[in-house]
C-alpha positions as CSV (number, residue, x, y, z in Angstrom):
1,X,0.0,0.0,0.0
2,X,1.0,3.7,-0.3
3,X,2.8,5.3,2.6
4,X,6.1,5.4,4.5
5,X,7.0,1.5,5.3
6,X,6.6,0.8,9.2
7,X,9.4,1.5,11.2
8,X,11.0,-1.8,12.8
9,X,12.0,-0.4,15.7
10,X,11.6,2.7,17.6
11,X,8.7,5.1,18.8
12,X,8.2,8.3,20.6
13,X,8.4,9.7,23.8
14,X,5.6,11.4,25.7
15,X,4.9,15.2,27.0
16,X,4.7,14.2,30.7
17,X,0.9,13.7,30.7
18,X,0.9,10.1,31.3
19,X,-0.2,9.0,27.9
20,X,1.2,5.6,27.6
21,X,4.1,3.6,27.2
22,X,5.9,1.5,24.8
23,X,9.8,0.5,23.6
24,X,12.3,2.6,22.1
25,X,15.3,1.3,20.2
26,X,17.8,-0.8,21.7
27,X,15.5,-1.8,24.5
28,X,13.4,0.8,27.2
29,X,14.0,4.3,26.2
30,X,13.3,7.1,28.4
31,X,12.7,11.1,27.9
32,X,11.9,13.1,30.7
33,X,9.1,16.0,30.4
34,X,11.3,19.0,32.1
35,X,7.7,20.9,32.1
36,X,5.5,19.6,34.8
37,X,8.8,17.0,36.3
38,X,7.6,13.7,34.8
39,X,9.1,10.9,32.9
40,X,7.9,9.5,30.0
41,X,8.5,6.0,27.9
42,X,9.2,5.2,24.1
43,X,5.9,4.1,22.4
44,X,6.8,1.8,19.4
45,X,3.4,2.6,17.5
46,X,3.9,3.5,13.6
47,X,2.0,4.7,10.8
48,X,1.9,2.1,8.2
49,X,-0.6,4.1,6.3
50,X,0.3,7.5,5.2
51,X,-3.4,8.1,3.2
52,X,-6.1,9.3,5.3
53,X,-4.2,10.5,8.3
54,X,-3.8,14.3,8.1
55,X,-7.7,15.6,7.9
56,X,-8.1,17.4,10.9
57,X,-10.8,16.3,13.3
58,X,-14.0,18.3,13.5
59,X,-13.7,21.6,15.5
60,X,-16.7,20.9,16.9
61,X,-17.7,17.2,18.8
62,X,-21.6,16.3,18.7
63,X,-23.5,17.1,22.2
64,X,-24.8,14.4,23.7
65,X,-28.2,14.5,26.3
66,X,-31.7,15.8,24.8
67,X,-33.0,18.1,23.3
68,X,-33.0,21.7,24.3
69,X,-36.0,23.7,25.1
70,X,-37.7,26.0,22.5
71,X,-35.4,29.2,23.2
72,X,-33.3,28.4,25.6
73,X,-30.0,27.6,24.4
74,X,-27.9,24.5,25.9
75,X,-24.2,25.5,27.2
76,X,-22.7,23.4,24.2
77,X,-24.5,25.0,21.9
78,X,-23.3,28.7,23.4
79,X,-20.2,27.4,23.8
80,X,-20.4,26.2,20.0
81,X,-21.8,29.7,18.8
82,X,-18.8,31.2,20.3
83,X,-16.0,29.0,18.9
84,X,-17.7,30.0,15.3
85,X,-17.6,33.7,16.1
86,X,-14.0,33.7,17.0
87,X,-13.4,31.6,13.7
88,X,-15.8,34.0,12.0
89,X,-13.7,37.0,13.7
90,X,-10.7,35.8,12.9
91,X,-11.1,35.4,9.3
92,X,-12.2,38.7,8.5
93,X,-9.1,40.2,10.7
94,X,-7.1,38.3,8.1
95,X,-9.2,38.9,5.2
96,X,-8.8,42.8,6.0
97,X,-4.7,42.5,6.8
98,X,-4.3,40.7,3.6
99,X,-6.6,43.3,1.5
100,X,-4.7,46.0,3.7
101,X,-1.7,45.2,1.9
102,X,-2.8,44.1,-1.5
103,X,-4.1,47.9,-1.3
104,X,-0.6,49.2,-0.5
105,X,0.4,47.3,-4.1
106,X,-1.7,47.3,-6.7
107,X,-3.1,50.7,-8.8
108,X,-7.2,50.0,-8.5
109,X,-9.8,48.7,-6.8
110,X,-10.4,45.6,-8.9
111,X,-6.8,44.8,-8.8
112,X,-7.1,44.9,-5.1
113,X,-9.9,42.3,-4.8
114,X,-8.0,39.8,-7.7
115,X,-4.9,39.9,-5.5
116,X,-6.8,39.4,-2.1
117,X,-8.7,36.6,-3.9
118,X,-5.5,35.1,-5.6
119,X,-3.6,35.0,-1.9
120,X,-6.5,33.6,0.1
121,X,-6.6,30.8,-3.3
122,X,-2.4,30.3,-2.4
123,X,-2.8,30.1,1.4
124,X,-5.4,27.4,1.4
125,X,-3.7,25.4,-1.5
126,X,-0.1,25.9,0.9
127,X,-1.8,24.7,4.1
128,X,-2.9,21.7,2.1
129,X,0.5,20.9,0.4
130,X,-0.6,21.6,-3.3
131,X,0.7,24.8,-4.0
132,X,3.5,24.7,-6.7
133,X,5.0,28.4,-7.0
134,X,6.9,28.2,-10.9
135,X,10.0,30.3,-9.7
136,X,12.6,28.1,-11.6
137,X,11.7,29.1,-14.8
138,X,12.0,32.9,-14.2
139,X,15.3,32.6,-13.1
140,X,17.9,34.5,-15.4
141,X,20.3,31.3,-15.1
142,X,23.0,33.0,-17.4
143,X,22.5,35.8,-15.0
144,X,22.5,33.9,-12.0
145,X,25.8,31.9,-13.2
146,X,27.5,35.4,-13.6
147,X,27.0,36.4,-10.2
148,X,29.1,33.3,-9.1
149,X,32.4,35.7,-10.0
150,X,30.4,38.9,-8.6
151,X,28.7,37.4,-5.2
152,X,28.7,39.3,-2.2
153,X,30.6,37.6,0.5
154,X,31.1,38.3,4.4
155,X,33.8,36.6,6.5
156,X,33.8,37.1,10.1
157,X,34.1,33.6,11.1
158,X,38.3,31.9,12.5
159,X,36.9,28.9,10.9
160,X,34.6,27.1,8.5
161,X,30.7,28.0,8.4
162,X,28.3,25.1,9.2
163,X,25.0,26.7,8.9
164,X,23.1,29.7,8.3
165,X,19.3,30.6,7.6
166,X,17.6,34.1,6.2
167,X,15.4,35.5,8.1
168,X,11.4,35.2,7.2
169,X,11.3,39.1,6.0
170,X,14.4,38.9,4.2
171,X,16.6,41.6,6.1
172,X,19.1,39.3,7.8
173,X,20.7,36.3,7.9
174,X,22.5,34.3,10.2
175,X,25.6,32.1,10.5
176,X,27.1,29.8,12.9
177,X,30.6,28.4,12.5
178,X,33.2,26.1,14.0
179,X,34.6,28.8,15.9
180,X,31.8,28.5,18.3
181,X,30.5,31.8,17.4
182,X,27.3,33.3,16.0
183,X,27.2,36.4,13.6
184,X,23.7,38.5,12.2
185,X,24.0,40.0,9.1
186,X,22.2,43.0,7.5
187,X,21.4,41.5,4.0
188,X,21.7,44.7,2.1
189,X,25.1,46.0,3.9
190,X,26.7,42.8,4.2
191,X,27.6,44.4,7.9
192,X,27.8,42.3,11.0
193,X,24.5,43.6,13.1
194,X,25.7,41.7,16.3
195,X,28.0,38.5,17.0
196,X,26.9,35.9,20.1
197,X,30.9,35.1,20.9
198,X,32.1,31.9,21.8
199,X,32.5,31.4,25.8
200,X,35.0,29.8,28.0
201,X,33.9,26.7,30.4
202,X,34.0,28.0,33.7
203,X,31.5,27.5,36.7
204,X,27.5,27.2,36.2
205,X,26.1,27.4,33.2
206,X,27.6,28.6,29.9
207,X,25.3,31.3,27.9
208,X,26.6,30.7,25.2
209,X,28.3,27.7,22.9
210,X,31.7,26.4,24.1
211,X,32.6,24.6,21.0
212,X,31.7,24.2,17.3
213,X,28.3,25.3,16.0
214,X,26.6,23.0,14.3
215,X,23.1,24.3,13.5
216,X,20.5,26.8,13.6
217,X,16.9,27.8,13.4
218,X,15.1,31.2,13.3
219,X,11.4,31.5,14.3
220,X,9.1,32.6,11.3
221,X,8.2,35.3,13.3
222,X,11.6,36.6,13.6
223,X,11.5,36.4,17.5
224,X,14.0,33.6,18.3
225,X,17.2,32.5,17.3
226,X,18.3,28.3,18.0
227,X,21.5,26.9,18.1
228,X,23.1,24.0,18.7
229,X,26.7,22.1,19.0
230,X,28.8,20.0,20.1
231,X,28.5,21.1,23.6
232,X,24.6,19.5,23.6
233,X,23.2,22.1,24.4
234,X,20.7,24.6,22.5
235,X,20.8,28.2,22.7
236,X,17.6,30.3,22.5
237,X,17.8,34.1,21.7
238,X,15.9,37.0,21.3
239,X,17.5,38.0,18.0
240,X,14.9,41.6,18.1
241,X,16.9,42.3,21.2
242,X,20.1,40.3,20.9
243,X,20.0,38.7,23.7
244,X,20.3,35.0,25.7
245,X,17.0,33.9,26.7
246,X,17.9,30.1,27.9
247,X,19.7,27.1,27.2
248,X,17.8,24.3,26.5
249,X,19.4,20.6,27.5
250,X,18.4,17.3,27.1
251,X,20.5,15.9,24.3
252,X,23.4,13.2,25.5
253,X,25.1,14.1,22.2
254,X,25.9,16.7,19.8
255,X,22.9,18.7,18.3
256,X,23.3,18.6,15.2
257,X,19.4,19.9,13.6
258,X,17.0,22.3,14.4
259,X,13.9,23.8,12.6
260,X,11.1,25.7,13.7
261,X,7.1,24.8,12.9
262,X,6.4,27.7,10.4
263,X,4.2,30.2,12.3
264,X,4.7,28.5,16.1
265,X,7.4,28.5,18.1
266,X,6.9,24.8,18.5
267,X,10.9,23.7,17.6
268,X,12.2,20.7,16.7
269,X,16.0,19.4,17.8
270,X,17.9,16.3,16.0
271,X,21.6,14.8,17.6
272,X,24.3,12.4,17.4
273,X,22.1,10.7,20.3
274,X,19.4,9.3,17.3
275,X,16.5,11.1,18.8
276,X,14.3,14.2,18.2
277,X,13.1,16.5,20.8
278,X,10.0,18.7,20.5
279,X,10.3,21.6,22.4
280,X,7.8,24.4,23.4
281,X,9.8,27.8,23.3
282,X,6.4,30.1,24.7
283,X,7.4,28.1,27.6
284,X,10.9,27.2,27.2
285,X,10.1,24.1,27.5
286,X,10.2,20.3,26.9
287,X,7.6,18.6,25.2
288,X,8.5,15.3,23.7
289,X,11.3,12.8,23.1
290,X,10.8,10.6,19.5
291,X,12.5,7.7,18.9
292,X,13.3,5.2,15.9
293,X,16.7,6.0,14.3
294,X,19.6,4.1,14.5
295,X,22.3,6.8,13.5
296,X,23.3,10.3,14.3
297,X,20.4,12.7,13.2
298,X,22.2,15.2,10.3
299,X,19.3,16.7,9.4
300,X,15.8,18.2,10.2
301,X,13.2,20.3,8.6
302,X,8.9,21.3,9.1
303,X,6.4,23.7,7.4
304,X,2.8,24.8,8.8
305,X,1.7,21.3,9.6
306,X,2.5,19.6,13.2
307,X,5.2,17.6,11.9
308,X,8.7,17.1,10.8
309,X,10.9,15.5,8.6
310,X,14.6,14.1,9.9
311,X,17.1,12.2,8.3
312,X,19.4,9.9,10.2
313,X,22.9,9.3,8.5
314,X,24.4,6.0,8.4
315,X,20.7,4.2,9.0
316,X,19.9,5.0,5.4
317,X,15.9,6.1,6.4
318,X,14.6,9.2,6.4
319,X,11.5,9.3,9.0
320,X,8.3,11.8,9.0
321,X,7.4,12.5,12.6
322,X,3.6,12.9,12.8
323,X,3.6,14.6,16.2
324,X,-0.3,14.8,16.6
325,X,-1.2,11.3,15.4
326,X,1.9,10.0,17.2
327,X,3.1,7.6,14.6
328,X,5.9,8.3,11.8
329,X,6.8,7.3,8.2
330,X,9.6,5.5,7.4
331,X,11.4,5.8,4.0
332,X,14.5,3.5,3.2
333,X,17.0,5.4,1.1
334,X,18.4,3.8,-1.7
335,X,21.8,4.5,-1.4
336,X,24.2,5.4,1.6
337,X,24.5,7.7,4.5
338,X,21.4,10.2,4.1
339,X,23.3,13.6,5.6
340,X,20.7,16.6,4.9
341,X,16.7,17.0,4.2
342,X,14.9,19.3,3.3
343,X,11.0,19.9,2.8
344,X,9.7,21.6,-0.4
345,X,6.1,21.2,0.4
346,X,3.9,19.5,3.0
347,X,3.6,16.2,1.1
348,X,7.2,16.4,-1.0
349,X,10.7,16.6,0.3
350,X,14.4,16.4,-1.0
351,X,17.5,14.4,0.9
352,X,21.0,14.6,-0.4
353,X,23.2,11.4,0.4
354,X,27.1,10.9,0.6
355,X,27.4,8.8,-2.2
356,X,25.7,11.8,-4.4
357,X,22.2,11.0,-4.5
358,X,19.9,14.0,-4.7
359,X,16.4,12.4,-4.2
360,X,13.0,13.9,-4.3
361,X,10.4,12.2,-2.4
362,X,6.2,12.0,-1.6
363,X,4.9,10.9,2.2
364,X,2.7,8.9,0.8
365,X,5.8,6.8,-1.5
366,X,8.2,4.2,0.1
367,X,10.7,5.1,-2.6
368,X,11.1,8.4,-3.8
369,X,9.9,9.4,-6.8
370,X,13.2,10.3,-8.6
371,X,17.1,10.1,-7.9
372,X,19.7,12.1,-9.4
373,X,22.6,10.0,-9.5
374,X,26.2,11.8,-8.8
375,X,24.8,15.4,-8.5
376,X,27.7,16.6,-7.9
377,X,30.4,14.3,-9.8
378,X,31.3,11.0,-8.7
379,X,32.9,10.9,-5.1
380,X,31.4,13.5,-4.3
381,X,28.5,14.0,-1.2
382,X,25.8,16.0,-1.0
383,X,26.6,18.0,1.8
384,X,23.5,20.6,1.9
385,X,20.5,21.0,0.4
386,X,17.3,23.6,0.5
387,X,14.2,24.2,-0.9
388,X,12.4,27.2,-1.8
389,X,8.8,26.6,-0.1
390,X,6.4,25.4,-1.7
391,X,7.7,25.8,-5.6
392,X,9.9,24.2,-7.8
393,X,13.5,25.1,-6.9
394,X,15.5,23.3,-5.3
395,X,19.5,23.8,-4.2
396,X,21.9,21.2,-3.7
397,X,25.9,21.7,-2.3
398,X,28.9,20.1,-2.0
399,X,33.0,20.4,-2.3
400,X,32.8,20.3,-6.5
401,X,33.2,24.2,-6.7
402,X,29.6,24.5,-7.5
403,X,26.3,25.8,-6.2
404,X,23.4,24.1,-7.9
405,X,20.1,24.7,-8.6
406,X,17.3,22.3,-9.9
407,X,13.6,22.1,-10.7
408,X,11.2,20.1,-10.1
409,X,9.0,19.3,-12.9
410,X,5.6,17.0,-13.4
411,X,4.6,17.2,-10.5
412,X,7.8,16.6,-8.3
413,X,8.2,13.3,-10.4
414,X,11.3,15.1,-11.9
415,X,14.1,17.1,-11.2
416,X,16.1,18.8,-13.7
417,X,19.4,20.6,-13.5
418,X,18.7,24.6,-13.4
419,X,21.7,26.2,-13.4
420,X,25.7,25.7,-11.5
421,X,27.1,28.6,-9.7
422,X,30.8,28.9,-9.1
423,X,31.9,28.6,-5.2
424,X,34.8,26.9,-4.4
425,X,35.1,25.0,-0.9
426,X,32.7,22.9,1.2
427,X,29.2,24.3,1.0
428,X,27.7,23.2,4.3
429,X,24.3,25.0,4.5
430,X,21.9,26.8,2.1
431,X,18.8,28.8,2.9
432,X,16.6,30.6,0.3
433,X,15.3,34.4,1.2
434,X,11.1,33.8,1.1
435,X,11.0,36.3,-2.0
436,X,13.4,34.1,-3.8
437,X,15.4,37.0,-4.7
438,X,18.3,35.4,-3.1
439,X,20.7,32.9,-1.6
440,X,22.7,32.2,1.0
441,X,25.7,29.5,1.1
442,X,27.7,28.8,4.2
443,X,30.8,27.8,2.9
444,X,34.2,26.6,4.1
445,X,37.6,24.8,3.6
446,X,35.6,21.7,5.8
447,X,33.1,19.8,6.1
448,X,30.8,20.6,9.0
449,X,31.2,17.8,10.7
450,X,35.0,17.0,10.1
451,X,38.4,17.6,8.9
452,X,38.6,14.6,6.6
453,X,38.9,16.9,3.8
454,X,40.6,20.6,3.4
455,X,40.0,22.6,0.2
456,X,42.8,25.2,0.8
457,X,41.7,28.0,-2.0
458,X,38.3,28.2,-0.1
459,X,37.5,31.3,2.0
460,X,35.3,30.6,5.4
461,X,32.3,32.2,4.7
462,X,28.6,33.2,3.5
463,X,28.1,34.1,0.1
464,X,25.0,36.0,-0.8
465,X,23.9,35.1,-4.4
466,X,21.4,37.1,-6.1
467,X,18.5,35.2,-8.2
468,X,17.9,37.4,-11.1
469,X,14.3,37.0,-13.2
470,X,14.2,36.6,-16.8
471,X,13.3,39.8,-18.5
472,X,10.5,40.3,-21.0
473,X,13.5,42.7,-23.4
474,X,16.4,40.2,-22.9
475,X,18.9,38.9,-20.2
476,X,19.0,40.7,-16.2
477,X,22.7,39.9,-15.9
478,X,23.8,43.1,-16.3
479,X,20.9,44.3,-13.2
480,X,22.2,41.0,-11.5
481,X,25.6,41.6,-11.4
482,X,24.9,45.9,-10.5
483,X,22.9,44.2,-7.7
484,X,25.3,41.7,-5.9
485,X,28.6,44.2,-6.2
């Protein structure tokens, strides 16, 4: 049948509230709810069935008891009437922001309602994982290839960059290194905005990393920053007001991934320990342990929907976490370590392996739909990829020289090679600006992870590279390249 295969071993932990118990891998697993005190046990059940599963349940349960009398209202159904004119309210506050800013935008009146009608159209096709933005077929990719000699670059980092993501608006970006340090970035300046230092060990807790940097995450609102090492711990700031909030423990091993639910503050944490950790950052809080890989978790990514998508090295699988239905997918890769994932809409993602495979998958698949065999040249590993949300352009990275872009055609049942931009040395991270106007590489002379490799000519790094549109009189690399200097 469709779906993820089961997974053979494994499960999830719970959030503290007594809610069962089960096995993890390797016999009984435990996670313990830091909110509330409690522990919590493994629970081995897995989605086998990956059809059927994600319709939300009805808002509103049927009342049991009689009938109510002629005029008099029962409390369920006030209570119901309420819930609906909340919803109602709620709707028409959005409807209004959304026509607020169309307004802003276009020149008339019926403009204004076609754009309002074309986003509400967009949202509801997003939230339901249909919504295929064509952005890879605007791109200027003679342009774009000319700004590989022309990028703008910022180096602030001792030592190679391991990751780096672009804020939701587009202003900043952020990078994390092996240095142990953390730098913000003003997009158009290319300044530093503020750097979160390495610290020393010394007595009680750190606030701030103590060794290498190996990932980050930044809230869609803007509001947090997340990072985590190879000290096991993660970081939370308040990147509006630059400044530590908490550090977050519960990881025996490096963390290695992070990613944030898109429009929560619901985070999710991947480490060399095999498990992922939910966490509730309105509360600063734990939340939930899952269990069921048998590696080192590389990689970790989630959109709108309560779930998320890791992949865990050496195990070969990549496994979507259904957090709600407590169950997961399991997808077998079909070649080697699986070191990076990323998700391009809610029921498609991408995973790059370290014997080259670039493969594009659907939840409801065991295999994925298509594999691009030696992206990047034979012997070499995908060491990053990224996805522009919910479109078809994808990015893919490694030590080859090259930054390379790809779209996904028919449907996500193909991917095609866009366009290769120059950039010398190991390109550990990648995150696309929203707009798709840009870019960003985290690049250095290592791999993120070790030393087993050095490309010497490489500069330690972030490169912004700008994504230039086709133009309706001829070629944008002359704008591209005035742009990105």
């Amino acid at each position: 049948g469709g779906g993820g295969g089961r997974g053979g071993t494994g499960g999830r932990g719970r959030d503290g509230r007594g809610r069962g118990a089960g096995r993890g891998a390797g016999g009984q697993s435990r996670g313990r709810a830091q909110a509330g005190g409690r522990f919590s046990r493994a629970n081995d059940e897995v989605d086998d069935d990956a059809a059927g599963d994600d319709d939300d349940e009805d808002a509103f349960a049927d009342v049991d008891g009689g009938r109510p009398g002629y005029g008099t209202p029962s409390e369920s159904e006030e209570e119901e009437e309420s819930a609906q004119e909340k919803r109602l309210r709620l709707a028409k506050e959005m409807v209004a922001s959304v026509q607020a800013e169309e307004e802003e935008r276009a020149e008339d009146s019926d403009d204004v309602f076609s754009a309002v009608g074309q986003r509400l159209r967009n949202d509801a096709l997003e939230q339901a994982g249909q919504l295929q933005k064509q952005i890879a077929g605007e791109i200027d990719t003679a342009a774009a290839a000319a700004t590989g000699t022309s990028m703008r670059s910022v180096r602030g980092h001792r030592y190679s960059v391991t990751c780096a993501a672009v804020t939701a608006d587009g202003r900043f970006f952020i990078t994390g290194s092996k240095d142990g340090s953390i730098i913000k970035w003003n997009v158009q300046t290319c300044q530093r905005v503020v750097e979160f230092p390495r610290v020393q060990k010394a007595e009680g807790p750190p606030q701030g990393h103590t060794s290498n940097v190996l990932c980050l995450a930044v809230s869609s609102d803007g509001k947090f920053l997340a990072s985590g090492g190879l000290d096991k711990s993660i970081f939370v700031w308040d990147l509006e007001t630059h400044t530590f909030i908490k550090a977050l423990n519960g990881h025996r091993k490096a963390v290695s991934a992070l990613a944030f639910r898109r429009g929560f503050h619901q985070l999710y944490s991947g480490s060399f320990d095999r498990t992922v950790k939910v966490w509730n950052l309105d509360e600063m809080t734990y939340v939930d342990t899952l269990y069921g890989h048998e590696d080192s978790v590389l990689g970790i990514d989630a959109l709108d929907k309560e779930r998320a998508v890791s992949c865990g090295s050496r195990d070969r699988s990549v496994r979507l976490w259904k957090i709600v239905e407590e169950s997961q997918l399991l997808f077998n890769a079909t070649g080697s370590s699986v070191d990076c994932v990323a998700m391009v809409t809610e029921n498609n993602f991408v995973s790059g392996s370290q014997d080259g495979e670039l493969a594009l998958w659907d939840v409801s698949k065991k295999k994925p739909l298509t594999v691009v065999k030696e992206a990047h040249g034979t012997g070499r590993w995908v060491s990053a990829v990224a996805a522009l949300r919910n479109s078809d352009l994808v990015a893919s990275g490694s030590n080859d020289g090259f930054l390379r872009l790809w779209k996904c055609g028919d449907k996500y049942r193909r991917v095609e090679p866009l366009v290769a931009i120059p950039l010398a040395g190991f390109i550990n991270a990648i995150s696309f600006a929203s707009s798709a106007d840009f870019v960003v590489a985290g690049v250095g002379q290592e791999h993120r992870l070790g030393r087993w490799t050095k490309v010497a000519e490489a500069k330690n790094g972030a490169r912004v590279i700008a994504l230039p549109r086709k133009k309706a009189n001829g070629t944008a690399a002359a704008a591209a390249a005035g742009d990105s200097e």
